[in-house]
RODO-2510 file (C-alpha; in nm, 4 decimals, decimal comma):
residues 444
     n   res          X          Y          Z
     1     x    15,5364    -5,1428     9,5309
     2     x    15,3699    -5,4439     9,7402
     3     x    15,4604    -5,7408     9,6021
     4     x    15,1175    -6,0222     9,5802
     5     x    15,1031    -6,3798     9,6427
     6     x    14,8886    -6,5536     9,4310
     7     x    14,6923    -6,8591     9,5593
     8     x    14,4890    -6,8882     9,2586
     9     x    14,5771    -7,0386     8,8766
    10     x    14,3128    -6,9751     8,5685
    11     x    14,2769    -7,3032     8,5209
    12     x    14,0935    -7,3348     8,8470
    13     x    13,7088    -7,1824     8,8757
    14     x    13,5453    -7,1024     9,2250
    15     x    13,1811    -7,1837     9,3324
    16     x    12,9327    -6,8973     9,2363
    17     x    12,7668    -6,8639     9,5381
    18     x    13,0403    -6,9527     9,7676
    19     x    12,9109    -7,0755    10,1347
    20     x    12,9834    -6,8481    10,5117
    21     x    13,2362    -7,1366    10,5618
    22     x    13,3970    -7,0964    10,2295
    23     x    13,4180    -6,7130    10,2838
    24     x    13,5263    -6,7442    10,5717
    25     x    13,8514    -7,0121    10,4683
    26     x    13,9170    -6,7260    10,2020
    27     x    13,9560    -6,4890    10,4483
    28     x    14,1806    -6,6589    10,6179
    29     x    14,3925    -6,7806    10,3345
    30     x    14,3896    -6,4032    10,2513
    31     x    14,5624    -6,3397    10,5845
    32     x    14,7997    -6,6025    10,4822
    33     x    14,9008    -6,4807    10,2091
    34     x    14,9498    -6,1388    10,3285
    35     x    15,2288    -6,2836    10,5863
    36     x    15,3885    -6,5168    10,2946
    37     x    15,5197    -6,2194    10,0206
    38     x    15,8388    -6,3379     9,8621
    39     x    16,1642    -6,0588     9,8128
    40     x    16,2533    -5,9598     9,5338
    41     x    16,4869    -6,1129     9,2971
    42     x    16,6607    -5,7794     9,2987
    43     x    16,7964    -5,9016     9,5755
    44     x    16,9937    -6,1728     9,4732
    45     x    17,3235    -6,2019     9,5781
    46     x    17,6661    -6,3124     9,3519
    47     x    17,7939    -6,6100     9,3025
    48     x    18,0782    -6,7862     9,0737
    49     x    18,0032    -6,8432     8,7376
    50     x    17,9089    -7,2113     8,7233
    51     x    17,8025    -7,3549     8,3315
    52     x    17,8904    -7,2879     7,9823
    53     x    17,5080    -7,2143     7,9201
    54     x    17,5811    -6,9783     8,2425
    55     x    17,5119    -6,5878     8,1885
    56     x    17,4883    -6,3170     8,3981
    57     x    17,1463    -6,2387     8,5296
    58     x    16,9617    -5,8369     8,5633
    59     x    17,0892    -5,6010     8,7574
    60     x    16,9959    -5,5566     9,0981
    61     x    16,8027    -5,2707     9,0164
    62     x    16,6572    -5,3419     8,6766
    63     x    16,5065    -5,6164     8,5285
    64     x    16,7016    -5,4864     8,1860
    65     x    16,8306    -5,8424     8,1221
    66     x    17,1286    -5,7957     7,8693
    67     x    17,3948    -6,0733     7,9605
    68     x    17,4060    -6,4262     7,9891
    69     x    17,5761    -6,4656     8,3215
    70     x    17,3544    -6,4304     8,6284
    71     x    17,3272    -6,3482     9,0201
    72     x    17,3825    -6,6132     9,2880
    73     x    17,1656    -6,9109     9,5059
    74     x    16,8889    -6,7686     9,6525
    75     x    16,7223    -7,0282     9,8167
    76     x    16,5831    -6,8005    10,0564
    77     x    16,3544    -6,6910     9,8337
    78     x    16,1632    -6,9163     9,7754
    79     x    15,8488    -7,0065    10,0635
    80     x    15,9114    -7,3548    10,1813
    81     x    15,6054    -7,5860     9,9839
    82     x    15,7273    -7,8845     9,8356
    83     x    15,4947    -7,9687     9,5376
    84     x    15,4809    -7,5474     9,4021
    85     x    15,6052    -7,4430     9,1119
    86     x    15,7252    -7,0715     9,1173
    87     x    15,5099    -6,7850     8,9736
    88     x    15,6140    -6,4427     8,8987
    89     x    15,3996    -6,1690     8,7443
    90     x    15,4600    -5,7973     8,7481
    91     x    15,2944    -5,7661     9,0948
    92     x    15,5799    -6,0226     9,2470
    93     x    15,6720    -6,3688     9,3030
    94     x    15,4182    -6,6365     9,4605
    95     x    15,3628    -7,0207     9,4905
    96     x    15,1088    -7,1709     9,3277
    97     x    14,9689    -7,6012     9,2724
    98     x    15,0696    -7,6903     8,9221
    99     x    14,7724    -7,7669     8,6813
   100     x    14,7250    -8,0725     8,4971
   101     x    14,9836    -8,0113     8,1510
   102     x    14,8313    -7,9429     7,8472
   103     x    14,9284    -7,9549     7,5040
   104     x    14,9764    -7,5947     7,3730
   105     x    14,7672    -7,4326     7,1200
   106     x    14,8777    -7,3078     6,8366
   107     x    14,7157    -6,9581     6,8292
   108     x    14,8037    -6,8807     7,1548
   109     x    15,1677    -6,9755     7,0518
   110     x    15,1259    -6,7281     6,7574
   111     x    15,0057    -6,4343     6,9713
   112     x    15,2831    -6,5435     7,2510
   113     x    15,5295    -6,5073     7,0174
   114     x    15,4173    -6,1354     6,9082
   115     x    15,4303    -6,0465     7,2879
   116     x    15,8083    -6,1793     7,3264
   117     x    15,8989    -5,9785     7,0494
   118     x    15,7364    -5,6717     7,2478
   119     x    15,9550    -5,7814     7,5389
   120     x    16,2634    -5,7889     7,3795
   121     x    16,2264    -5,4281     7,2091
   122     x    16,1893    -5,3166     7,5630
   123     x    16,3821    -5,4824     7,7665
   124     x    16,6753    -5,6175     7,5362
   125     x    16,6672    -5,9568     7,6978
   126     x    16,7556    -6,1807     7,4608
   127     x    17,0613    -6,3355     7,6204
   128     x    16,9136    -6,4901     7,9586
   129     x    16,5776    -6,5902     7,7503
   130     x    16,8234    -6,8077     7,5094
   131     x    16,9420    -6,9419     7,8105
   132     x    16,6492    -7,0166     7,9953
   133     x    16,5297    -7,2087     7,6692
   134     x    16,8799    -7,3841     7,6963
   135     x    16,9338    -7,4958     8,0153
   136     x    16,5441    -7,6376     8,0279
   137     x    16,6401    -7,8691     7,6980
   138     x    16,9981    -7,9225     7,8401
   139     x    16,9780    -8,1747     8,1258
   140     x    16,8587    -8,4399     7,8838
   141     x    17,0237    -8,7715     7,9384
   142     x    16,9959    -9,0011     7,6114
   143     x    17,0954    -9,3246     7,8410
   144     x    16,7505    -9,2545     8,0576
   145     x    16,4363    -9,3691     7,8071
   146     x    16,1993    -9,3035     8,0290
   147     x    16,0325    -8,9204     8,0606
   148     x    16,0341    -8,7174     8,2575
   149     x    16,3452    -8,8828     8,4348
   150     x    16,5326    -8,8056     8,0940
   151     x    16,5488    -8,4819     8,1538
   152     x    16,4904    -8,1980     7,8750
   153     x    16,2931    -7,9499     7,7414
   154     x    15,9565    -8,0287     7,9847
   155     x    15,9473    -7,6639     8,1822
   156     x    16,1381    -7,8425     8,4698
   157     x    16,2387    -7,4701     8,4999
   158     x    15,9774    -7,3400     8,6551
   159     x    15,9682    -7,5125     8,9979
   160     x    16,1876    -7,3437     9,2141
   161     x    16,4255    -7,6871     9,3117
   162     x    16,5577    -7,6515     9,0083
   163     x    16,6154    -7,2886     8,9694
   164     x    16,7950    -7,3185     9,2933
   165     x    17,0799    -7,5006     9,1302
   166     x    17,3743    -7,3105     9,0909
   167     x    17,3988    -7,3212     8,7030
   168     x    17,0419    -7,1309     8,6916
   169     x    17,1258    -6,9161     8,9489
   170     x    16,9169    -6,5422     8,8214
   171     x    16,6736    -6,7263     8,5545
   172     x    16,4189    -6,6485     8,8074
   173     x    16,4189    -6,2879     8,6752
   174     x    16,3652    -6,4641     8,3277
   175     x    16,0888    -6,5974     8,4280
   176     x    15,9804    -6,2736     8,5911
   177     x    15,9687    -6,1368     8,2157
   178     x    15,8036    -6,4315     8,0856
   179     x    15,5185    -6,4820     8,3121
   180     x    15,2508    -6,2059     8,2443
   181     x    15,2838    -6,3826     7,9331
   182     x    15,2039    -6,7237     8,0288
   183     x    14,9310    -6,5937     8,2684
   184     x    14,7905    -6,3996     7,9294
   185     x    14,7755    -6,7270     7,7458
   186     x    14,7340    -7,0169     7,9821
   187     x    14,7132    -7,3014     7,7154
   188     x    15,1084    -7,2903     7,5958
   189     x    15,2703    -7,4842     7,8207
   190     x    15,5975    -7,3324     8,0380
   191     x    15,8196    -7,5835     7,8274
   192     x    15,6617    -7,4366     7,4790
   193     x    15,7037    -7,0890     7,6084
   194     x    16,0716    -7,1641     7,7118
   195     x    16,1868    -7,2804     7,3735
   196     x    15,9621    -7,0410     7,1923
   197     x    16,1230    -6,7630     7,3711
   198     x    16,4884    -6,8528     7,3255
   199     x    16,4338    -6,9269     6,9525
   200     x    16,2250    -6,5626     6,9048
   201     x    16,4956    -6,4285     7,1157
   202     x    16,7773    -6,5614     6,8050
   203     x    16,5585    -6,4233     6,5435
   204     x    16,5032    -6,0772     6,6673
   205     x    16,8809    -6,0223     6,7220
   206     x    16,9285    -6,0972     6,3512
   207     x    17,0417    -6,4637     6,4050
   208     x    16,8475    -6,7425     6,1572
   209     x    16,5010    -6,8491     6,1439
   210     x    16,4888    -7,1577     6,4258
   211     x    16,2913    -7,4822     6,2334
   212     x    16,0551    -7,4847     6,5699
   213     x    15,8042    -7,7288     6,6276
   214     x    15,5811    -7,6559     6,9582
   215     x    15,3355    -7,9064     7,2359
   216     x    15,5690    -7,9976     7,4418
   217     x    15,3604    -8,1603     7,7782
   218     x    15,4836    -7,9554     8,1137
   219     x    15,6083    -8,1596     8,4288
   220     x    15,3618    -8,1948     8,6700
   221     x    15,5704    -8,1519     8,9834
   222     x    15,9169    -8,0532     9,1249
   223     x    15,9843    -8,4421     9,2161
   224     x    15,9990    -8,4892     8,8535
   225     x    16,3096    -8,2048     8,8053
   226     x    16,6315    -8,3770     8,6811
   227     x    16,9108    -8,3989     8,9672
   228     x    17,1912    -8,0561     8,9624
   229     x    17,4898    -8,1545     8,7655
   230     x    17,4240    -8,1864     8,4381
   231     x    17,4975    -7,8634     8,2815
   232     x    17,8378    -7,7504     8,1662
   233     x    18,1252    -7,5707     8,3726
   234     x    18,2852    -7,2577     8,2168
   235     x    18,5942    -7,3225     8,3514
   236     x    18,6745    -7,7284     8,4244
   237     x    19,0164    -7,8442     8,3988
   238     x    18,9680    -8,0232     8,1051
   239     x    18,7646    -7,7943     7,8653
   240     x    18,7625    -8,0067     7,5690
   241     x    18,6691    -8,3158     7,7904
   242     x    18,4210    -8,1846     7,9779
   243     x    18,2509    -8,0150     7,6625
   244     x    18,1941    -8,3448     7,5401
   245     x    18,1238    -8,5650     7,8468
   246     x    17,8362    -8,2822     7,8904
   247     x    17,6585    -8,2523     7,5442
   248     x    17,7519    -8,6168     7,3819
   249     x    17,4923    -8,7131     7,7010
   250     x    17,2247    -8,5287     7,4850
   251     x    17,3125    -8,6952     7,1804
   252     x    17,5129    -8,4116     7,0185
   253     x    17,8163    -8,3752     6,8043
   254     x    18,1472    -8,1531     6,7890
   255     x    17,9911    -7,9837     6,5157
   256     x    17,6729    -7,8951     6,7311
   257     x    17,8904    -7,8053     7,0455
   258     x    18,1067    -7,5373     6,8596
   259     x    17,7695    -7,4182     6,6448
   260     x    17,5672    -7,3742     7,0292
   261     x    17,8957    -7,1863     7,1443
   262     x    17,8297    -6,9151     6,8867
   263     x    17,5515    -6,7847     7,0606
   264     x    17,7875    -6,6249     7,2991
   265     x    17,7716    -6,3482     7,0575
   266     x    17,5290    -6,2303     7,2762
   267     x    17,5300    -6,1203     7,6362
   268     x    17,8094    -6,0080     7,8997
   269     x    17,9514    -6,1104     8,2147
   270     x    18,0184    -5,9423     8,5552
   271     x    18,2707    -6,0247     8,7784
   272     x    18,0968    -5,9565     9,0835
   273     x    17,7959    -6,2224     9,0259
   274     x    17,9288    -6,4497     8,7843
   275     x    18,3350    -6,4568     8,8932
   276     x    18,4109    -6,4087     8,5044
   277     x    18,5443    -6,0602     8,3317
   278     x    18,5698    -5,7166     8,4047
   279     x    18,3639    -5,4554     8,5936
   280     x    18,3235    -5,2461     8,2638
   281     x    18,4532    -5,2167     7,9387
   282     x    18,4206    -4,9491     7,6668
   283     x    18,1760    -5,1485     7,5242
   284     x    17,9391    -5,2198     7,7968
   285     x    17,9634    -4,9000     8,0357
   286     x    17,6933    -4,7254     7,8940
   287     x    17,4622    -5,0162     7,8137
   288     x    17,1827    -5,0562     7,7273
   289     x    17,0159    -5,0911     8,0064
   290     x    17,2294    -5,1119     8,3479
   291     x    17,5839    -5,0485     8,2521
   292     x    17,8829    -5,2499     8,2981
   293     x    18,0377    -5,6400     8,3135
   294     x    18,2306    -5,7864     7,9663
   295     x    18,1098    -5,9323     7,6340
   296     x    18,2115    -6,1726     7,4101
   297     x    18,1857    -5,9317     7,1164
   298     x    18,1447    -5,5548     7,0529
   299     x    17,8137    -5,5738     6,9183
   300     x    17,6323    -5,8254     7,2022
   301     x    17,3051    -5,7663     7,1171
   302     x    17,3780    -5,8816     6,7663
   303     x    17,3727    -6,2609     6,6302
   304     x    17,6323    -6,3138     6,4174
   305     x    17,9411    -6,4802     6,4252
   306     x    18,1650    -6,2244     6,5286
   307     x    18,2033    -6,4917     6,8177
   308     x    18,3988    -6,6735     6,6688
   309     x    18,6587    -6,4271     6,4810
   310     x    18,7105    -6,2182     6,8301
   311     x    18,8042    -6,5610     6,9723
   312     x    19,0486    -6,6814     6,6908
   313     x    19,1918    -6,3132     6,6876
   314     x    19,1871    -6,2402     7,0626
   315     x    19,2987    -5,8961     6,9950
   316     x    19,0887    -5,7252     7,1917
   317     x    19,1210    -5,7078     7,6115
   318     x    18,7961    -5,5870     7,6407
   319     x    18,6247    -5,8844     7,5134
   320     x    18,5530    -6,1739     7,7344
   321     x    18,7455    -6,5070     7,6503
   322     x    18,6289    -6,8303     7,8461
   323     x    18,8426    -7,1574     7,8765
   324     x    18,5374    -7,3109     7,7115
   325     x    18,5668    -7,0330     7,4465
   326     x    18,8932    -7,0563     7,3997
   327     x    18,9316    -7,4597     7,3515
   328     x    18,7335    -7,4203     7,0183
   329     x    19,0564    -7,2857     6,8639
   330     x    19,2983    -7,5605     7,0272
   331     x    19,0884    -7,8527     7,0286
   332     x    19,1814    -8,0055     6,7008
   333     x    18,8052    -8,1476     6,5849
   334     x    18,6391    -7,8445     6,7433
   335     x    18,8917    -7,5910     6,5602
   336     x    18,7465    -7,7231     6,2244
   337     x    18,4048    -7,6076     6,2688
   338     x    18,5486    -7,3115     6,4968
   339     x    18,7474    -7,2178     6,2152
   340     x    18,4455    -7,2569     5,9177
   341     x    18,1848    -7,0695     6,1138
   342     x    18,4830    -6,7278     6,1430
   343     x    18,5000    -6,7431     5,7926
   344     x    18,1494    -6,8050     5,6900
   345     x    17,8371    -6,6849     5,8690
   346     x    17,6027    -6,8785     5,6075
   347     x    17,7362    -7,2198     5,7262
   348     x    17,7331    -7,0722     6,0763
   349     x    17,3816    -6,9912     6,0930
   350     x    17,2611    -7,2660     5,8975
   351     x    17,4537    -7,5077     6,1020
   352     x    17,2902    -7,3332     6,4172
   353     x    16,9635    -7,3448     6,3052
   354     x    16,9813    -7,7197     6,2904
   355     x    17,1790    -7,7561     6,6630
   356     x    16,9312    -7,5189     6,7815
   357     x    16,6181    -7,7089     6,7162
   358     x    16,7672    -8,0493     6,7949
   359     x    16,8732    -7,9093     7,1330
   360     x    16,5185    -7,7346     7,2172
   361     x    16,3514    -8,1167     7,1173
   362     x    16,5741    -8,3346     7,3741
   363     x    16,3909    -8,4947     7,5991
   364     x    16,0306    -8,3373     7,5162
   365     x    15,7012    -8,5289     7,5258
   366     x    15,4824    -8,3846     7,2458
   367     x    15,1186    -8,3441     7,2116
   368     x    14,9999    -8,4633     6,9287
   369     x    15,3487    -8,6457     6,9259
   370     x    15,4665    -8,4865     6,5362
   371     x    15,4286    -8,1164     6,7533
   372     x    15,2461    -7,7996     6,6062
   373     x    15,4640    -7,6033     6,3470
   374     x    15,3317    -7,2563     6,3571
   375     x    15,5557    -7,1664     6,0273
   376     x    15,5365    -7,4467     5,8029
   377     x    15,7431    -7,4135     5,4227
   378     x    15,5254    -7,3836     5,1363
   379     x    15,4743    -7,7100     4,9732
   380     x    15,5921    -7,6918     4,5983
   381     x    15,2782    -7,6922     4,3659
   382     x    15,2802    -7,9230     4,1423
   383     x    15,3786    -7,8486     3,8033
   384     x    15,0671    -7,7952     3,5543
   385     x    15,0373    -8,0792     3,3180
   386     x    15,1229    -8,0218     2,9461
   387     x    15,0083    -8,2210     2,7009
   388     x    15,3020    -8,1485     2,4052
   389     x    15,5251    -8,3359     2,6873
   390     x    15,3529    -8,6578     2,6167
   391     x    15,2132    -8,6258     2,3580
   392     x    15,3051    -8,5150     1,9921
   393     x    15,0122    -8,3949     1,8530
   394     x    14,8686    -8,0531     1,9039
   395     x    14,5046    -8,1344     2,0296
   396     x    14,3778    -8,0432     2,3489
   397     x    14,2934    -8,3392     2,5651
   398     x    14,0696    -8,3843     2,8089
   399     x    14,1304    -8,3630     3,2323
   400     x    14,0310    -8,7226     3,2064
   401     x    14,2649    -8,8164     2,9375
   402     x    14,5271    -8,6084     3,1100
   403     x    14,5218    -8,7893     3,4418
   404     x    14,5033    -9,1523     3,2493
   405     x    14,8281    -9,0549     3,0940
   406     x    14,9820    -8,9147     3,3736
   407     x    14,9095    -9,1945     3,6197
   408     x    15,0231    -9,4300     3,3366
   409     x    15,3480    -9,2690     3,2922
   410     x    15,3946    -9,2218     3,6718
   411     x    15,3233    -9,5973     3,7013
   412     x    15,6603    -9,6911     3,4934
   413     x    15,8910    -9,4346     3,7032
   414     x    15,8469    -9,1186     3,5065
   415     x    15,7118    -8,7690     3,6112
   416     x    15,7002    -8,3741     3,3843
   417     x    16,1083    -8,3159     3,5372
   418     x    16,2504    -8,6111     3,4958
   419     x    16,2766    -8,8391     3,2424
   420     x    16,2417    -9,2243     3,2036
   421     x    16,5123    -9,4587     3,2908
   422     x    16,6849    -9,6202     3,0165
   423     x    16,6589   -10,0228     2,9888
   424     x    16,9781   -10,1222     2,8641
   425     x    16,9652   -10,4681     2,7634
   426     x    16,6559   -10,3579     2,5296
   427     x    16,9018   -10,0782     2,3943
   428     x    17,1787   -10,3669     2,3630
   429     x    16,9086   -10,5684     2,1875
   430     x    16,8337   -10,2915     1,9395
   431     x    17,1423   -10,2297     1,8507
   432     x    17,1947   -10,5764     1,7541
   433     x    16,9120   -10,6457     1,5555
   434     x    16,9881   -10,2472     1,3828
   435     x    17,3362   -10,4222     1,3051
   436     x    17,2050   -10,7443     1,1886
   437     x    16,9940   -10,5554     0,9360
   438     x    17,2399   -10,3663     0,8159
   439     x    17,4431   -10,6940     0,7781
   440     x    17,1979   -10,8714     0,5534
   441     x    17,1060   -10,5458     0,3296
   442     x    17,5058   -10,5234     0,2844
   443     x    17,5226   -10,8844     0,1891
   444     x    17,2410   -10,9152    -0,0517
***
C-alpha cells in the first residue's frame, strides 16, 4: 500500500473559491509531496537496549506491539524540516506545521479513551503505549522552573528530534497506533493523549484505576524538546545509583522508583533490537501477535505484581532479569518496598496508582491550571438532619428551625458524627462546686 504525505492539519481551513494561482501552488505542492513519502517504520533497524523505561518496539512486520523494548535510530526516516512534528495515520508517516496547543476537551477525552480501549483489544499494545506515556513525563527536571525547558509530560514526543534519541528508539510505531486517534479528535492535545493512553493501557490489563487529571498544553515546536540523556539506562554500572540520580531529578522517591518498576509485568524483550534476553522462550514463541523475545513474567499482558515475586525468586531462565530489575532485591531501601509489593498486590497497586499519576503530571502546563478529571469520586451526601439528635422532644420542626440549629451547633465545632469537644476547666469547675455542695449538706 502507498504510503501519503500529509501537508494539511484540521485545524487549518482553505479558501472556498481558491484562485488559478492558488490551484496552481497546490498542484505543485501535490507533486511535492508525491516525491517526499517516508518508509516505513517496519523498517527499523536494532539497536542496544538503552533506558529502564526502554521496551522493545513491533515487529518488523506487524504493528502487534506486545513488548516494551523497541527497534533502533532511524533517523533516516524522518524528511529533513526543522520546525515539523511527525504524523502518522494508517495511510503512512508525513510532516506536518504544528498548530497553536490547545487545552483538551473533556468529551473528546471521554470518546478517546473508548477508542484506546478498541486498540488495545486488537492490537495488545499496552506495553509500548505505557511507555510512550512514560518517557514523555520522564525527562522532567525539578531544578529547571521554567516550562517547557523543564521537560515533562508536554507531547515533546511527537516531533521527530526527540523520537530520534536512542531511549525512544520504535515509539514511532506507538504513535503510528495512536494517531488516527488524535486526527479523529483534534482538540486533546498529543501530551493528554500520551498519558491518557498509558494510564487506559494499566487499566485494561487489570492493573488499578490511574487518579488522571487531563489539559495538559502541547509544545509548540521541536526547539522546545528536552536535550537526550535524561532517561534511565538498563544496564549502568551502578544500578542503584543511577536509578536514583535519574528519577530523584523528577522529584520522586525509592518508594515510587520500585512501585514504576512493577510495570515491567508487562511486555518482552528481543535480543536482536534491544541487546537484552533471548530469541524465544516458551512463553513468548507463540505470542500473541509476532512471536518471540523474553518477558519479565509468564503472564505479560497481565498487571499484577508477579514482577516482583519472579525477580525475588529468579527461578525461572525463561524470564527476563535486568540489572535494574535485579538491584530492587539488593539495594537495601529499594528491597523494602521490593519486598512489600511480592507479598501484597493491594499495597502494590495502590502505591502505583499514586507514582503513576505523579509521574504523568511532571512538568505539565495545564489548561484551566486544576486539569479536567473525566472520573471524579462521588462526593459524600450529606447526612439528613434529624431532629431527636438535637433536640429531645418529639415535634417536628421546621426546615427553618432546622438550619438555625444546625448552623448554631456547627458554629461551636459540632456536626450529626461527631460530637462536641469537652471544656475541661468548666468540667473541673463543676465538679468543685458538685463537691462543695455536697460538703455543706454533709455539714449541716
Amino acid at each position: 500500500m502507498a504510503e501519503r504525505v500529509f501537508l494539511t492539519h484540521p485545524s487549518l481551513t482553505l479558501p472556498s473559491q481558491p484562485s488559478p494561482t492558488t490551484r496552481m501552488a497546490s498542484t505543485a505542492t501535490a507533486a511535492i509531496a508525491a516525491s517526499r513519502i517516508i518508509p516505513s517504520a517496519t523498517a527499523l533497524s536494532s539497536s542496544s537496549y538503552r533506558s529502564f523505561f526502554s521496551s522493545s518496539s513491533t515487529s518488523r512486520s506487524s504493528l502487534k506491539c506486545l513488548h516494551l523494548h523497541s527497534s533502533s535510530r532511524f533517523s533516516h526516516l524522518f524528511v529533513n524540516q526543522r520546525r515539523a512534528e511527525v504524523r502518522v495515520s494508517s495511510g503512512g508517516y508525513a510532516t506536518v506545521s504544528s498548530p497553536k496547543s490547545l487545552a483538551s476537551d473533556p468529551d473528546q477525552l471521554k470518546s478517546a479513551r473508548e477508542d484506546i480501549k478498541e486498540l488495545l483489544r486488537t492490537k495488545f499494545c499496552h506495553p509500548i503505549l505505557i511507555r510512550l506515556g512514560w518517557h514523555d513525563a520522564g525527562t522532567y527536571n525539578k531544578n529547571i522552573e521554567e516550562w517547557p525547558q523543564r521537560g515533562g509530560a508536554n507531547g515533546s514526543l511527537k516531533f521527530e528530534v526527540e523520537l530520534k534519541h536512542a531511549a525512544n528508539a520504535g515509539l514511532v510505531n506507538a504513535l503510528k497506533l495512536l494517531q488516527p486517534i488524535k486526527d479523529k479528535y483534534a482538540r486533546v492535545t498529543y501530551a493528554d493523549l500520551f498519558q491518557l493512553a498509558g494510564a487506559t493501557a494499566v487499566e485494561e490489563a487489570g492493573g488499578p484505576k490511574i487518579p488522571m487529571k487531563y489539559g495538559r498544553v502541547d509544545v509548540s515546536s521541536p526547539e522546545q524538546c528536552p536535550e537526550e540523556g535524561r532517561l534511565p539506562d538498563a544496564g549502568p554500572p551502578s544500578p542503584a545509583d543511577h536509578l536514583r540520580q535519574v528519577f530523584y531529578r523528577m522529584g520522586l522517591n525509592d518508594k515510587e522508583i520500585v512501585a514504576l518498576s512493577g510495570a515491567h509485568t508487562l511486555g518482552r524483550s528481543r535480543p536482536e533490537r534491544s541487546g537484552w534476553g533471548k530469541p524465544e522462550t516458551k512463553y513468548t514463541k507463540d505470542g500473541p501477535g509476532a512471536p518471540g523475545g523474553q518477558s519479565w513474567t509468564v503472564q505479560w499482558l497481565k498487571f499484577d505484581n508477579s514482577y516482583f515475586k519472579d525477580i525475588k525468586e529468579k527461578k525461572d531462565e525463561d524470564l527476563l532479569v535486568l540489572p535494574t530489575d535485579a538491584v530492587l532485591f539488593e539495594d537495601p531501601s529499594f528491597k523494602v518496598y521490593a519486598e512489600k509489593y511480592a507479598e501484597d498486590q493491594v499495597a502494590f497497586f495502590n502505591d502505583y496508582a499514586e507514582a503513576h499519576a505523579k509521574l504523568s503530571n511532571l512538568g505539565a502546563k495545564f489548561d484551566p491550571p486544576e486539569g479536567i478529571v473525566l472520573d471524579p469520586s462521588p462526593k459524600p451526601q450529606a447526612e439528613k438532619f434529624e431532629a431527636a439528635k438535637y433536640s429531645t422532644g418529639k415535634r417536628e420542626l421546621s426546615d427553618a428551625m432546622k438550619q438555625k440549629i444546625r448552623s448554631e451547633y456547627e458554629a461551636i465545632g459540632g456536626s450529626p458524627d461527631k460530637p462536641l469537644q469537652s471544656n475541661y476547666f468548666l468540667n473541673i469547675m463543676i465538679i468543685i462546686a458538685v463537691l462543695a455542695l455536697l460538703t455543706s449538706l454533709l455539714g449541716n
